[in-house]
Structures are given as C-alpha cells and as structure tokens.
N, CA and C atoms as an extended XYZ file, in Angstrom:
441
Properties=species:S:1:pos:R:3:atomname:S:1:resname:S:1:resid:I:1 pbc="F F F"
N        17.510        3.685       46.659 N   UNK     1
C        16.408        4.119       45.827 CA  UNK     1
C        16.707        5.489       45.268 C   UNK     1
N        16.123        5.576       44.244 N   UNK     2
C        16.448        7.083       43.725 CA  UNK     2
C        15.070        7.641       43.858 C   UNK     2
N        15.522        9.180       44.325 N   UNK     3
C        14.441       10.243       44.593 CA  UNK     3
C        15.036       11.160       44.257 C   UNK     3
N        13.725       12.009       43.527 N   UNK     4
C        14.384       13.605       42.693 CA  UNK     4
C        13.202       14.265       44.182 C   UNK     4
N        13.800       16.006       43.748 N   UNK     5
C        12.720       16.367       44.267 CA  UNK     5
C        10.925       16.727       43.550 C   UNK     5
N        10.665       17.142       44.540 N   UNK     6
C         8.895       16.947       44.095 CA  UNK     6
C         8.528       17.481       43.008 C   UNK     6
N         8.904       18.700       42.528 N   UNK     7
C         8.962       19.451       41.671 CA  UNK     7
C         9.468       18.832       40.445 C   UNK     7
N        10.375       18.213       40.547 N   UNK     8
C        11.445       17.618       39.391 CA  UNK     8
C        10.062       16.432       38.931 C   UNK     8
N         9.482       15.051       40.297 N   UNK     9
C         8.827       14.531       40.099 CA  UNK     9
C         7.230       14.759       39.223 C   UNK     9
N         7.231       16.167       39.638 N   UNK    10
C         5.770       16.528       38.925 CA  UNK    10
C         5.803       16.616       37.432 C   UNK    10
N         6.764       17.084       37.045 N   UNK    11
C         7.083       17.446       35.667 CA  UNK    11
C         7.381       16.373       34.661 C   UNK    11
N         7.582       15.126       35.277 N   UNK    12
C         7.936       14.242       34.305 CA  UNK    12
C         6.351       13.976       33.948 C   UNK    12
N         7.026       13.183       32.698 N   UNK    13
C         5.945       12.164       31.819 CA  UNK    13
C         5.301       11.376       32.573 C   UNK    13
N         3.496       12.077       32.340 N   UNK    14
C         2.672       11.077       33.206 CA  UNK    14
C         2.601        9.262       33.121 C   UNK    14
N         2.792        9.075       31.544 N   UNK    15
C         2.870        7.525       30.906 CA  UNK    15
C         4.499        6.934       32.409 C   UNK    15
N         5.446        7.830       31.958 N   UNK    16
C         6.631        7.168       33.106 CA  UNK    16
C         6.475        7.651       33.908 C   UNK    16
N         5.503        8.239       34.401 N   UNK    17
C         5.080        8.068       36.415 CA  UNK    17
C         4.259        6.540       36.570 C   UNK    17
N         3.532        6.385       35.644 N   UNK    18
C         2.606        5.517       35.487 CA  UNK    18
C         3.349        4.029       35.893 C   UNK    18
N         4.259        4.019       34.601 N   UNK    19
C         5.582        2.602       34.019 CA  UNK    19
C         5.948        2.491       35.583 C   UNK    19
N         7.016        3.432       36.264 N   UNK    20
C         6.959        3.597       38.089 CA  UNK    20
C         6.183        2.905       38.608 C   UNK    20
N         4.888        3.496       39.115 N   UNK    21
C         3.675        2.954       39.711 CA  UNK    21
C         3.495        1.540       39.366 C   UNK    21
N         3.082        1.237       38.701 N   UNK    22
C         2.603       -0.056       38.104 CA  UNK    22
C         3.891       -1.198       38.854 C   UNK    22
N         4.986       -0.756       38.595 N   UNK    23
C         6.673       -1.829       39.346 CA  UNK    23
C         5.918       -1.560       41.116 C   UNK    23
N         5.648       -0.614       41.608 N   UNK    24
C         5.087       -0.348       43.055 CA  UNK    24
C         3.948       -0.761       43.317 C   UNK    24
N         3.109       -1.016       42.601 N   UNK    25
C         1.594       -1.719       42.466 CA  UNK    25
C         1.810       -3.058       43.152 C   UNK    25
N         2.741       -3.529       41.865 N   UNK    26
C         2.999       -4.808       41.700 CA  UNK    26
C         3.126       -5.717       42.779 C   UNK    26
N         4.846       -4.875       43.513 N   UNK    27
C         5.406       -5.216       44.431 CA  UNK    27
C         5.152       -5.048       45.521 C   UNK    27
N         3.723       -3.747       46.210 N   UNK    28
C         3.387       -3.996       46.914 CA  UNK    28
C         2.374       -4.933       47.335 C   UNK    28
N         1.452       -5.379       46.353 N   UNK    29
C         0.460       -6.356       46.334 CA  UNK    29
C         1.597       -8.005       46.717 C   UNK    29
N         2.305       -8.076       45.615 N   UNK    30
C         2.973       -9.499       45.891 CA  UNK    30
C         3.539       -9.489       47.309 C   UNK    30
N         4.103       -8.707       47.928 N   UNK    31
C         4.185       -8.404       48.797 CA  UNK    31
C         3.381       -8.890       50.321 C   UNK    31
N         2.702       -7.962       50.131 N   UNK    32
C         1.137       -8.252       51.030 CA  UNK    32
C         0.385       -9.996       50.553 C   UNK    32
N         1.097      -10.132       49.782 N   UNK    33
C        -0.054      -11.983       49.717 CA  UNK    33
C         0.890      -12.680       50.177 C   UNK    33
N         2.381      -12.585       49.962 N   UNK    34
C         3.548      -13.538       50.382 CA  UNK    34
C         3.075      -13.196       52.208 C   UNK    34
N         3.164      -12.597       52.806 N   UNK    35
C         3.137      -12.181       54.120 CA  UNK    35
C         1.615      -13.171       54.503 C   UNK    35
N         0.479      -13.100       53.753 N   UNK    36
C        -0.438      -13.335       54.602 CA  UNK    36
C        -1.047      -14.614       53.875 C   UNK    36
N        -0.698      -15.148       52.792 N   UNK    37
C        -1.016      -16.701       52.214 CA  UNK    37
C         0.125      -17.479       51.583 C   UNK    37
N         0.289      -18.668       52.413 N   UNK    38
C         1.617      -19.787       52.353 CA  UNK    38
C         0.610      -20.521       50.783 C   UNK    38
N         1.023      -19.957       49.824 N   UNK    39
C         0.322      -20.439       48.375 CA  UNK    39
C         1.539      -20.831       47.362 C   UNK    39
N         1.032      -21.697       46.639 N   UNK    40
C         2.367      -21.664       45.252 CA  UNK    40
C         2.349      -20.510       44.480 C   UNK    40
N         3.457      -20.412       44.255 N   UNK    41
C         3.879      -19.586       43.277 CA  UNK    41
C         2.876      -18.932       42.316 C   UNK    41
N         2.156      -19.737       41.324 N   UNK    42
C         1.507      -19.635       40.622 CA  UNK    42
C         0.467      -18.857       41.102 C   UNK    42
N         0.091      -19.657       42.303 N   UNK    43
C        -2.029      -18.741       42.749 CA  UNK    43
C        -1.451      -17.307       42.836 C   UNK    43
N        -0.163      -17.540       43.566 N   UNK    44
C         0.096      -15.870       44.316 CA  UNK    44
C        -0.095      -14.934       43.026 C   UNK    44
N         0.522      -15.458       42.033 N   UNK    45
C         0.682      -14.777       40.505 CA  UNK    45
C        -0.918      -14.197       40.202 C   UNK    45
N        -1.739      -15.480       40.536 N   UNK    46
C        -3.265      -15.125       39.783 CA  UNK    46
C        -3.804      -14.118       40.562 C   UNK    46
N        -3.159      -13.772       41.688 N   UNK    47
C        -4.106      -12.976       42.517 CA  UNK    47
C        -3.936      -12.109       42.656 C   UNK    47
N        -2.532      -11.830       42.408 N   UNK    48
C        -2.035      -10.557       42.071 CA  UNK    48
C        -2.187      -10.046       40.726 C   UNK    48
N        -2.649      -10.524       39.732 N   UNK    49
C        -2.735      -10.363       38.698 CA  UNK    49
C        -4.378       -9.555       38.635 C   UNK    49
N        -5.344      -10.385       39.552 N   UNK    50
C        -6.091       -9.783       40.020 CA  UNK    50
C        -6.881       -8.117       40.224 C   UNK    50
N        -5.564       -8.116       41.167 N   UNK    51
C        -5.299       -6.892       41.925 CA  UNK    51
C        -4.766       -5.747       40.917 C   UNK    51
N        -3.421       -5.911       40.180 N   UNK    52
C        -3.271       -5.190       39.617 CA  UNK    52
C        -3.681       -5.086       38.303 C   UNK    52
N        -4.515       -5.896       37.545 N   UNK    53
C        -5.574       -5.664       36.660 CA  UNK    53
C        -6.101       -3.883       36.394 C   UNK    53
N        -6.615       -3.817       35.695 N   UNK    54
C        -7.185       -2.023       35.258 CA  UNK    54
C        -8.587       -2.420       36.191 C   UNK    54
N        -9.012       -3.009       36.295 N   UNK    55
C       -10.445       -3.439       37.418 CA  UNK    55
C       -10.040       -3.265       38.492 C   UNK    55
N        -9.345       -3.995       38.683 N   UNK    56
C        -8.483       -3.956       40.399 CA  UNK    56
C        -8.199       -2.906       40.340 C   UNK    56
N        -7.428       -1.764       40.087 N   UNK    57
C        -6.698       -0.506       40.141 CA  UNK    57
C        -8.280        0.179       40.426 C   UNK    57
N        -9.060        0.134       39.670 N   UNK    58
C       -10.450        1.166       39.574 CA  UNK    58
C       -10.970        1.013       40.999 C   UNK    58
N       -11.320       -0.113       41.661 N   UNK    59
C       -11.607       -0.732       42.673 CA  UNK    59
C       -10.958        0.271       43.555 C   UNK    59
N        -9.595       -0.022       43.828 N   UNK    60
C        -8.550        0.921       44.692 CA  UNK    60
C        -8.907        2.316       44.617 C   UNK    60
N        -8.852        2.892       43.270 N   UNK    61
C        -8.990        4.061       42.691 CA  UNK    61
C       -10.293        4.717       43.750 C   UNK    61
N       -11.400        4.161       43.644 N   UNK    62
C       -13.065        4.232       44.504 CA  UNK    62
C       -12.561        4.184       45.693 C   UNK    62
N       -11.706        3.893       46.469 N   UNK    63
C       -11.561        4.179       47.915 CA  UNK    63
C       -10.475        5.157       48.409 C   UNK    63
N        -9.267        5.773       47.058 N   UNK    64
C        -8.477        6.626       47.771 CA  UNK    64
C        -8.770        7.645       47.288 C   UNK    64
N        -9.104        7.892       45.599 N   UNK    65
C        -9.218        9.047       45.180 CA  UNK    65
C        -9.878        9.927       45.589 C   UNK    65
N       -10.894       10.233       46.015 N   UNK    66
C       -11.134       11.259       47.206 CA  UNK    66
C       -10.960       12.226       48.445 C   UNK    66
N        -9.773       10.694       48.258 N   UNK    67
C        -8.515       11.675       49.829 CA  UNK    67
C        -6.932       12.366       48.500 C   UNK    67
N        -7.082       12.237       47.790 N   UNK    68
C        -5.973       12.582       46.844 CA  UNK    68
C        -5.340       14.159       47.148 C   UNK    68
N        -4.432       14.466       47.138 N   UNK    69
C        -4.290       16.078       47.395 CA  UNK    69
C        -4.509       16.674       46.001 C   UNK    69
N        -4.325       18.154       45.957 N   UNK    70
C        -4.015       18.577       45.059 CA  UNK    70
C        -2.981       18.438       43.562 C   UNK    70
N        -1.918       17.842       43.975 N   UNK    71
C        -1.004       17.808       43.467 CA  UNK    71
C        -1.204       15.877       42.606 C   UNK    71
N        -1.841       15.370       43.724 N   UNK    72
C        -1.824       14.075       43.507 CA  UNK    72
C        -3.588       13.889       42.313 C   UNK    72
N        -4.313       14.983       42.682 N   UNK    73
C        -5.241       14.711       41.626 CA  UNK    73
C        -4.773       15.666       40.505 C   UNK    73
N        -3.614       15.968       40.172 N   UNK    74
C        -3.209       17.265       39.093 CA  UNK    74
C        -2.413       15.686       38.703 C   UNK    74
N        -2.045       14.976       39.181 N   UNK    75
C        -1.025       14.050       38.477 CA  UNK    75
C        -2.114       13.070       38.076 C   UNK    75
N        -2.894       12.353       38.699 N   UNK    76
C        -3.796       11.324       38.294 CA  UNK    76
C        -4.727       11.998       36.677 C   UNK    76
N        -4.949       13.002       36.762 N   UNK    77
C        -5.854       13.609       35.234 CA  UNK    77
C        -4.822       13.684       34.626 C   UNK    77
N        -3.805       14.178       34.428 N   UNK    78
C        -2.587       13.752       33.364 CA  UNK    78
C        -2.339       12.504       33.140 C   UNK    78
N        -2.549       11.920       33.935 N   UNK    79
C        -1.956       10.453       33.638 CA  UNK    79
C        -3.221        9.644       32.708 C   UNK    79
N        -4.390        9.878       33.196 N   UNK    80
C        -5.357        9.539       32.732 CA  UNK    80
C        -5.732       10.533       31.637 C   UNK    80
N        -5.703       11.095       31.211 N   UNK    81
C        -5.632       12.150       30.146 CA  UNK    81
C        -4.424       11.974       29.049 C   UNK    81
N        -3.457       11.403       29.255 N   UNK    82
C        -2.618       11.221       28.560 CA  UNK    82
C        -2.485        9.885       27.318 C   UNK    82
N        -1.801       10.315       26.346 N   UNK    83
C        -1.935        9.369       25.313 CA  UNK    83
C        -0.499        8.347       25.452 C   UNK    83
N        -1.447        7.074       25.327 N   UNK    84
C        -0.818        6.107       25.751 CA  UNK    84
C        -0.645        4.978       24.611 C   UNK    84
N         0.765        4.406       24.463 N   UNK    85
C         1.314        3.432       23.958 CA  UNK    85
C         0.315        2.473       23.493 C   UNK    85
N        -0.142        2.140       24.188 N   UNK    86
C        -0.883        0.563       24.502 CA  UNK    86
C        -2.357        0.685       24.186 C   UNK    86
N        -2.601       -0.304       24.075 N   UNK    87
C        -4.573       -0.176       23.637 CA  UNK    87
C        -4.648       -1.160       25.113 C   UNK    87
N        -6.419       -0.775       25.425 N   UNK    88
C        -6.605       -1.811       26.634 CA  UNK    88
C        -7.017       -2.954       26.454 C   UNK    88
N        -6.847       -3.445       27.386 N   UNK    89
C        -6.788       -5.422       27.180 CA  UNK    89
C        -7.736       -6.075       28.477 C   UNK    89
N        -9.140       -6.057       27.729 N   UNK    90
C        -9.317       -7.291       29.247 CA  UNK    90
C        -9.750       -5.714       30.279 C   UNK    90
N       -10.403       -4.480       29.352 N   UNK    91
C       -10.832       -3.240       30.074 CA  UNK    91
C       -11.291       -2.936       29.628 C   UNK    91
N       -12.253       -2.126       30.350 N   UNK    92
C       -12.593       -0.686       29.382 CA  UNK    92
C       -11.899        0.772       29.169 C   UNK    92
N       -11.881        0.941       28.365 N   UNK    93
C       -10.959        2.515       28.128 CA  UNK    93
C       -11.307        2.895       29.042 C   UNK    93
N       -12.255        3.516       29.896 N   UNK    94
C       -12.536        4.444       31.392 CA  UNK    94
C       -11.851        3.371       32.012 C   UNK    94
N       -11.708        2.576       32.449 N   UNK    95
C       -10.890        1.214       33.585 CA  UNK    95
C        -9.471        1.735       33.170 C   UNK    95
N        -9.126        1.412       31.987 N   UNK    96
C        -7.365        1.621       31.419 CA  UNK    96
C        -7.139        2.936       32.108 C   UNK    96
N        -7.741        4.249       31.570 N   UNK    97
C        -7.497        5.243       31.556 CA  UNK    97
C        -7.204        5.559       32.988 C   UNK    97
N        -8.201        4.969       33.454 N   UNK    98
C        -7.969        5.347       35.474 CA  UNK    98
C        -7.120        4.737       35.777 C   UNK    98
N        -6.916        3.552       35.243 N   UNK    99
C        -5.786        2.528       36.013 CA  UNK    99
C        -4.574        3.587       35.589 C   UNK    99
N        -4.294        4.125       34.344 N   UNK   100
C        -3.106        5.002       34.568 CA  UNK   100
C        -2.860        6.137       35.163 C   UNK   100
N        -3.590        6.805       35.603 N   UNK   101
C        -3.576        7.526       36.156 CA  UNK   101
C        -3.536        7.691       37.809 C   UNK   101
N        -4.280        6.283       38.045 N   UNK   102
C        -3.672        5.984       39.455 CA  UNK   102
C        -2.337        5.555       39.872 C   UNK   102
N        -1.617        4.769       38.553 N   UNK   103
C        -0.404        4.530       38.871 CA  UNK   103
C         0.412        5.512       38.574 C   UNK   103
N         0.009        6.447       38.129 N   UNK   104
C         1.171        7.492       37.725 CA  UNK   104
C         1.106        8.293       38.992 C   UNK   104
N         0.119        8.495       40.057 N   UNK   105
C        -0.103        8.601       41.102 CA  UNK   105
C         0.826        8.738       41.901 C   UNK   105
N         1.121        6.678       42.204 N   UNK   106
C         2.151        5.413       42.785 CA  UNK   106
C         2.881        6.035       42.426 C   UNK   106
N         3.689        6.380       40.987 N   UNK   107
C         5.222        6.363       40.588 CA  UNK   107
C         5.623        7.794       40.880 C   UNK   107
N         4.829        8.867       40.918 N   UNK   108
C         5.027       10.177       41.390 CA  UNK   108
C         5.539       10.004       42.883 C   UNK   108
N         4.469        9.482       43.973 N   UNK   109
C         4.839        9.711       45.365 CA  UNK   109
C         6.257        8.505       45.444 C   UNK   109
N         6.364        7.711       44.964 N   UNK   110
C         7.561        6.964       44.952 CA  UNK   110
C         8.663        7.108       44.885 C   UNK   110
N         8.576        8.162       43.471 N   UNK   111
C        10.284        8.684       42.674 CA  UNK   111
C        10.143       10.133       43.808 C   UNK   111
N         9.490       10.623       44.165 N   UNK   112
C         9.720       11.837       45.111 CA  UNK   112
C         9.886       11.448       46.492 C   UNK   112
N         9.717       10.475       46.794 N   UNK   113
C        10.253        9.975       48.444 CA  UNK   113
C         9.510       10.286       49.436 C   UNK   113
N         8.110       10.248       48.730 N   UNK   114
C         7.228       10.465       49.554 CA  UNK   114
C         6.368        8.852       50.310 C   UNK   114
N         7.132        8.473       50.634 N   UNK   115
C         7.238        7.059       51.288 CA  UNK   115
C         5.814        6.712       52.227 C   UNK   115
N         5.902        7.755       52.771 N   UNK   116
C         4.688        7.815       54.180 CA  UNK   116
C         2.961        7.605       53.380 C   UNK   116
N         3.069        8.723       52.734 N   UNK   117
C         2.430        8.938       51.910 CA  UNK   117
C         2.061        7.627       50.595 C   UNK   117
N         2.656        7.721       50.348 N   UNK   118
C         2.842        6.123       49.427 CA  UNK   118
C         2.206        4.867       49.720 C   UNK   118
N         2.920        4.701       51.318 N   UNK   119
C         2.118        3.747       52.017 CA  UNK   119
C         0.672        4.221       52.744 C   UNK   119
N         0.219        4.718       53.030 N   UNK   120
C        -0.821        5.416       53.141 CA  UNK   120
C        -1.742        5.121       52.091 C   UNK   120
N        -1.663        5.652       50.908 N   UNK   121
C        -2.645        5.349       49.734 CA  UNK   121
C        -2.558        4.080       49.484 C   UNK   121
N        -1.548        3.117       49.300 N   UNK   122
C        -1.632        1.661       49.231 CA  UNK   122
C        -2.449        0.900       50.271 C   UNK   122
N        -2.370        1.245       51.066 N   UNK   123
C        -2.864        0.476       52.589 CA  UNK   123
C        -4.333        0.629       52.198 C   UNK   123
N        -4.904        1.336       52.120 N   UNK   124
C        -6.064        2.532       52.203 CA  UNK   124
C        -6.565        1.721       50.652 C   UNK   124
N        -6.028        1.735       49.690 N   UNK   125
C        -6.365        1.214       48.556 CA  UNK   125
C        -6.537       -0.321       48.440 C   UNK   125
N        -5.620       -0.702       49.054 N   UNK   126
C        -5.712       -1.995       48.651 CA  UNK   126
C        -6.550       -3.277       50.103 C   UNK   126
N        -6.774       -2.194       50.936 N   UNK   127
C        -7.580       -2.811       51.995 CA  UNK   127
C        -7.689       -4.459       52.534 C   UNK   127
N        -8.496       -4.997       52.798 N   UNK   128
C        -8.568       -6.316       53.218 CA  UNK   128
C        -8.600       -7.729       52.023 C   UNK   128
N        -6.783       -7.726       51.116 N   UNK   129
C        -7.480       -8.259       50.081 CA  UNK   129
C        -7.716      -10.098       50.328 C   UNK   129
N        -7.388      -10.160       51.310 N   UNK   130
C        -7.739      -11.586       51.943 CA  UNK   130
C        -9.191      -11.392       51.728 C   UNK   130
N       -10.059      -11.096       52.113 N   UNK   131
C       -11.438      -10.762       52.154 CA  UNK   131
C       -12.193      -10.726       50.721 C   UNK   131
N       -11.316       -9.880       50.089 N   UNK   132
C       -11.396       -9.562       48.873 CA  UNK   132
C       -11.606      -10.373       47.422 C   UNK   132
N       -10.644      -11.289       47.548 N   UNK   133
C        -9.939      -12.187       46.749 CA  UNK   133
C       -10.184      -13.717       47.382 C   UNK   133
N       -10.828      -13.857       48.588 N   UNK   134
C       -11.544      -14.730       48.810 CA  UNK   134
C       -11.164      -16.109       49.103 C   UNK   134
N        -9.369      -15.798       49.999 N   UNK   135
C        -8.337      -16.414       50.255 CA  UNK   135
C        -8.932      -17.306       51.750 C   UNK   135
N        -8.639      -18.568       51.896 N   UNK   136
C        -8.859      -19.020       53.249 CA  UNK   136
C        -7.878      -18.916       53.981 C   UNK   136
N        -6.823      -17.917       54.262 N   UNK   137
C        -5.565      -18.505       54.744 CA  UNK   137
C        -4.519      -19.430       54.662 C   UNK   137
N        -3.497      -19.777       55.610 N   UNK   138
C        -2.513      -20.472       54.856 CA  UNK   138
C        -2.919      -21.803       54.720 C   UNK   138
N        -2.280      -22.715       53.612 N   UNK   139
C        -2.524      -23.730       53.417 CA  UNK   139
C        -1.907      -24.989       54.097 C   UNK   139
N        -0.822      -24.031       54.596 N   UNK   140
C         0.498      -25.181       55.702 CA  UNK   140
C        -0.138      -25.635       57.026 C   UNK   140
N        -1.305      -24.623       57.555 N   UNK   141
C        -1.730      -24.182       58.440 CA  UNK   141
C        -2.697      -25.395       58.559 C   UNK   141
N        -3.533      -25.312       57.244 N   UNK   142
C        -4.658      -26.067       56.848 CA  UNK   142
C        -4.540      -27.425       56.767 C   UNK   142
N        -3.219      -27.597       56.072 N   UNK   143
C        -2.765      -29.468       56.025 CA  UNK   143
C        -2.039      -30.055       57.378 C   UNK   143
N        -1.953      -29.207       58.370 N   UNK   144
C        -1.347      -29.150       59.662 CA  UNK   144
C        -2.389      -30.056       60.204 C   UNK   144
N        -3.429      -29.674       59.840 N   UNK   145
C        -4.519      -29.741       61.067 CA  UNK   145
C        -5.161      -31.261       60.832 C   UNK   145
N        -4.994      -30.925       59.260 N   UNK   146
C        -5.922      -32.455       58.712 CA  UNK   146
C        -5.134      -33.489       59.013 C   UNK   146
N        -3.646      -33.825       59.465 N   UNK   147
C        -2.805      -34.414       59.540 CA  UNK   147
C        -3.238      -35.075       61.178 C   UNK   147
C-alpha cells in the first residue's frame, strides 16, 4: 500500500481524498457483507450500493462525525466545500456534499496509514448493517434446514 506522511496527506486535493475514500468505502462494505451473507453476486452489489449511496454515507456521517478530530473535521469541510466534477444523482446536494466529504475523510486516514483509525471510523460508521439492510442471514444456512 502506499502511504505519504500526514502532512503530505492533508494537503492534497480534497475531490482525490474523496476518489480514495469512496475505493475504501466500497471495499470495506463489500467486504463486511461477503463475511456475514452467503448471497449472489448481484444482491451483495444492491446492498452495497445501498450503503455506499450519498444517503448511506450521510447515515454513517450522523454516527461518526462527532467523534472526528480536528484534522479529520478540517478535511471533511474541504471536501464538502469543495467544487466538484459531478452533479448529484439520486441526492440531495447537502447528501452529495457530505457524502464527499466523508470520503475524503476515508481517503485521507487511508493514504496516511492511519489504519487503526480508519478502522475505527468504519466500524463505528457502518455499524450493524445486517440489521440495517434487513438481511436474514445466510441463505446456505437457510436451504440447509428446509432440506
């Protein structure tokens, strides 16, 4: 993995802390559903799609941003403050705007190797999404039984 230091990390472009984040979003959510629902391909897609949605991100956003440090709410208002490529889709500009700024968040503590930390706000963010997303568990599990 590549890591600059923190300093180096702060200074970049909030939009490519963001582009970062969003690949770490991604992969930690797909992640976390492969581990805890035996699903096709496809659902895993919808649910993660879900999750990392500008809704989903806001959602997350309401349970970590409060614990954010200094540095990490100096990066989230840039990111969200910043002018961006893209128009929003399937959001509202306040939803888009936060969603980037939370991932520029992700791609900051990521590209700086702040790992601990990283996982920490993910965990914390993305909480019980079995619960969430309204998953019954595995399905191998399920046709096991009916058998």
């Amino acid at each position: 993995m590549t890591v600059i230091p923190e300093r180096d990390a702060y200074r970049m472009n909030p939009v490519t802390l963001a582009f970062l984040g969003d690949a770490v979003l991604t992969l930690y959510i797909r992640g976390k559903l492969a581990m805890m629902a035996d699903y096709p391909s496809g659902d895993l897609q919808k649910y993660t799609a879900v999750e990392v949605s500008a809704h989903g991100q806001n959602i997350a956003l309401a349970k970590v941003g409060p614990l954010f440090t200094d540095a990490e709410k100096d990066i989230f208002h840039r990111g969200r403050n910043s002018k961006k490529s893209a128009k929003a889709r399937n959001a509202t500009v306040a939803e888009y705007n936060n969603s980037t700024g939370f991932e520029a968040v992700l791609g900051y503590l990521y590209i700086s190797g702040q790992f601990a930390r990283l996982d920490e706000i993910l965990q914390l963010a993305c909480g019980d999404m079995k619960e969430e997303l309204g998953l019954d568990g595995f399905r191998a599990a399920e046709t096991e039984d009916t058998q």
